[in-house]
Structure formats: C-alpha cells, structure tokens
C-alpha positions, 0 to 999 in steps of 0.5 A: 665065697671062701678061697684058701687065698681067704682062708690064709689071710683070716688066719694072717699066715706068714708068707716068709720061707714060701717062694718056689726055688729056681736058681735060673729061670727060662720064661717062655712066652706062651698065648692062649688058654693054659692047663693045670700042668701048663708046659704039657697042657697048652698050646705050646707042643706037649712033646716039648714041654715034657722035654723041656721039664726033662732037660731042666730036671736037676740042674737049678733051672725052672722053666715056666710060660709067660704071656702078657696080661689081658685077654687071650685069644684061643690062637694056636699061631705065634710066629715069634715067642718072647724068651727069658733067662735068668739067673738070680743068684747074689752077685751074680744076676743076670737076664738075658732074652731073645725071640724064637720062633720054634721053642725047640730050639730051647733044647739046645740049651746047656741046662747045666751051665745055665743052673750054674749061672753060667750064659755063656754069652747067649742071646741079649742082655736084658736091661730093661725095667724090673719084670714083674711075673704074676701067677695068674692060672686059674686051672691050678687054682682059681685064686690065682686067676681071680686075684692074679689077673686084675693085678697083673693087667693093672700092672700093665696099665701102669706101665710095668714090665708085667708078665702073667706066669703059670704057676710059682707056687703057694696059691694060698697067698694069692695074689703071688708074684716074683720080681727079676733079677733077684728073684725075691717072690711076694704074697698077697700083693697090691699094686702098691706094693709092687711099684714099691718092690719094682722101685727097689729092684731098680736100685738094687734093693728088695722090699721086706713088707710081704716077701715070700724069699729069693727063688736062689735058695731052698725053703730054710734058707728063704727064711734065713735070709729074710729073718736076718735082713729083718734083724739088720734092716737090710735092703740090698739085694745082693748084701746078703748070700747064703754060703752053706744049710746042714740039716740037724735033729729037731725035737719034737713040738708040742702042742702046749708049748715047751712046759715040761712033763707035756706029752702032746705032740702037734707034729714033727719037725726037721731042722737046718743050721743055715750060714748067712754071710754080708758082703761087709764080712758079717756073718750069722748062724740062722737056726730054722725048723720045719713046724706043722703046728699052725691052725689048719687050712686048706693049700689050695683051693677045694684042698683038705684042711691040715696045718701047713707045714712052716718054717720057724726061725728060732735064733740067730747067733752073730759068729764073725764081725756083728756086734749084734746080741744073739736073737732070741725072739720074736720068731719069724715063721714061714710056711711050706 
C-alpha cells in the first residue's frame, strides 16, 4: 500500500524546517476516539474546543489533545484530565501541569502571557522525565495512526513519558513526534532514536539525526538553527537562540539550475535573512529561501501530487566572534 509517509521516504525528503510552530503549548488529555479536527471532533465538548482555538488564536500558544497510549475505550466520562503548559523558548523553558476536572476552567488562562512565556506561578511544575508527544490521528491521515500508534505504545512500554497527540504537522514524515521542554520535533522516528533524543533532552541537549526544528520559531528560522548547529556540531539545547528573521526578495529558481541564459522556471521563492546568536556571544547571518523545485509527492495521504514547498539554506556568514569560513555548501534543505 503506498502512503505519503512511503512516498517522502523513497524520495529521501529533508524533514529539517517542518515542526509546527508554538512558542507554549497547552496539552490537554482527552480519551476516546478523535476527528480530524480533533478539539471540536471528540469527546472533549466542541463548545470548548472551538473557544479554546479562539482563546489561543495569536497569542503563541497551541492547544492540542493528549491521551496516553494503547487502547481507547469509547468512554465519554473522565472525571480528571491530565493538563500541561509549556513553554519552549531557549532560556527560558518550562512545564507545568495540573488535573481538572472541568476543561472550562482552561479559559481563564491568560493566553497572552503564557505565549510570552510568562506562568505566572500556575499550577506545578513539571519535573519529571522528558514527554515525548507522538502523532498518532488517524483521521488526519492514516500514516499517523499506522505508523505513530505501535511507536508511541512501544514507548510506553519502554517506560517513556509517552503521550499520543492530535495532530503537529507534516503526515508525510510519519512517524512524527516532538520532545518537551524544547520543543525540537522529530520525523520518521524509531524507538531508538527517541531514547537517544529523550537521553539528550535530559541533559539539556538535542540530537540532530532526523529533527524537524524547535516548535519556538516559524519555518525559516526552524531551518536556520539546524543548519548552524549542523555547521558547529552543537547539541545543547539552549546555546542557540534566534534573535530577528527579515523577510528579503528571492529570485526565482530554475529548473536547470543557475546557468545562465536558462528561462525555465520550476517555481518561485521567498526568502529571509535570519540572525543565529550562541550563547558564547557568536552569531551568524542564515540565509534561507522557500523552493518549490523538489520531485512531486503527495502531503498527505489521498493529497494530489505536487512539489512540496521547502526550505533551502543557501549560506551562512559568521558576523561577531566565529572564526568559521562563510558556508557555501552543501545546502541544508527543508520542507513545508
């Protein structure tokens, strides 16, 4: 049976640049069976669910159901609901959590603040291992379900503080997860590379083999990061931030390449100068662009073929403190 999440694989797609973007998340537990638009489509009350997507629109946060792996029985009771916050920007991470039993109460959150990384002091604080979120709905596309579910029950087994999660994007690179309190997402997963990226986590590193990109940033920025901790060999978490991304004009790419005299277009592309600062004081100049040039696949599954819009790291110039040569190559690209 051919799936996008086969498709991307044959075609070996980059998954750097592709986490979705939250700069706080609010993970709520949620049994039961799930839609494809899960916060209105479960057992969660859909009044709810659409005021809390009203109440996080803008403000950084992304709200999300959670549910622990394994079978699901069709209970519509559940008297206590297991609740997380978490903010993932570097430096300044945290978790908290706490159980409810009416998830109304979640709109008396101050959205706002908590997109800023502010907690005000809510709830507990989190200290227990790394949670490990692992898309696993099937009604958004089966990939997710068939590849997500086995992984995050073995997970579990293995004794992770594993959670399946509605839905983080990019179906394509099943099995797909993301690892808090960074953020960093991962694609096409195994068990091992989840022990190695929970290992990490708990010593305040990331691993690079198969990341998709902190959740903190937008898309350029994702692949910014990456390209510079490719560039360094830079694990910890928290050493780098990025401090500003400006859009700037791109010219076109052709399908031949940069020859001259070639009038063949394979697709626009935007671009973004993006700042990379290290905690030592380094910082870089990314340059990224947005390519649409790529063999066409499918994004999801039963999705029409098209070339999936990616990111292209084309340089990276060391501005303050790197004795690093300008990069001029290889490219590190990522998808949309």
């Amino acid at each position: 049976m051919s799936t996008c999440a086969t498709t991307s694989r044959e075609l070996a797609e980059p998954v750097a640049g592709t986490a979705a973007t939250a700069r706080t998340w609010l993970l709520v537990e949620q049994t039961g069976p799930w839609g494809a638009q899960a916060l209105t489509d479960s057992h969660l009350d859909p009044r709810t669910g659409r005021a809390l997507e009203a109440a996080a629109d803008g403000t950084g946060v992304r709200v999300a159901l959670i549910r622990r792996p394994g079978r699901h029985p069709d209970c519509h009771a559940l008297p206590h609901r297991r609740i997380f916050l978490a903010h993932t920007a570097p430096g300044r991470t945290w978790v908290r959590t706490t159980t409810v039993t009416d998830p109304n109460a979640l709109l008396r959150l101050d959205f706002a603040a908590l997109g800023a990384g502010e907690h005000g002091g809510i709830w507990d604080p989190y200290d227990g291992e790394p949670l490990v979120l692992v898309c696993t709905n099937g009604k958004r596309d089966r990939c997710c379900a068939l590849l997500g579910r086995p992984l995050a029950a073995e997970l579990a087994a293995d004794g992770a503080e594993a959670w399946e999660v509605t839905h983080i994007g990019g179906h394509r690179f099943s099995p797909t997860l993301f690892v808090l309190p960074y953020g960093y997402a991962y694609g096409r997963a195994t068990a091992y590379l989840v022990k190695d990226a929970v290992e990490a986590a708990h010593d305040g590193r990331i691993t690079l083999d198969h990341c998709r990109g902190r959740s903190t940033w937008d898309r350029p920025a994702q692949a910014a990061d990456l390209a510079v901790r490719e560039l360094i060999r830079e694990e910890r978490a928290d050493a780098l931030d990025v401090i500003r991304t400006d859009a700037v004009r791109a010219e076109p790419v052709r399908a031949d390449g940069p020859a001259p005299g070639s009038r063949t277009l394979a697709g626009s592309c935007l671009g973004w100068t993006v700042s990379v600062a290290h905690s030592d004081g380094r910082t870089w100049r990314v340059t990224v662009e947005q390519r649409a040039d790529g063999a066409p696949a499918p994004a999801s599954c039963g999705a029409p073929l098209g070339p999936p819009a990616r990111m292209a790291v084309t340089s990276i110039t060391a501005v303050t403190g790197a004795i690093l040569p300008t990069w001029p190559s290889p490219p590190v690209h990522a998808l949309v």
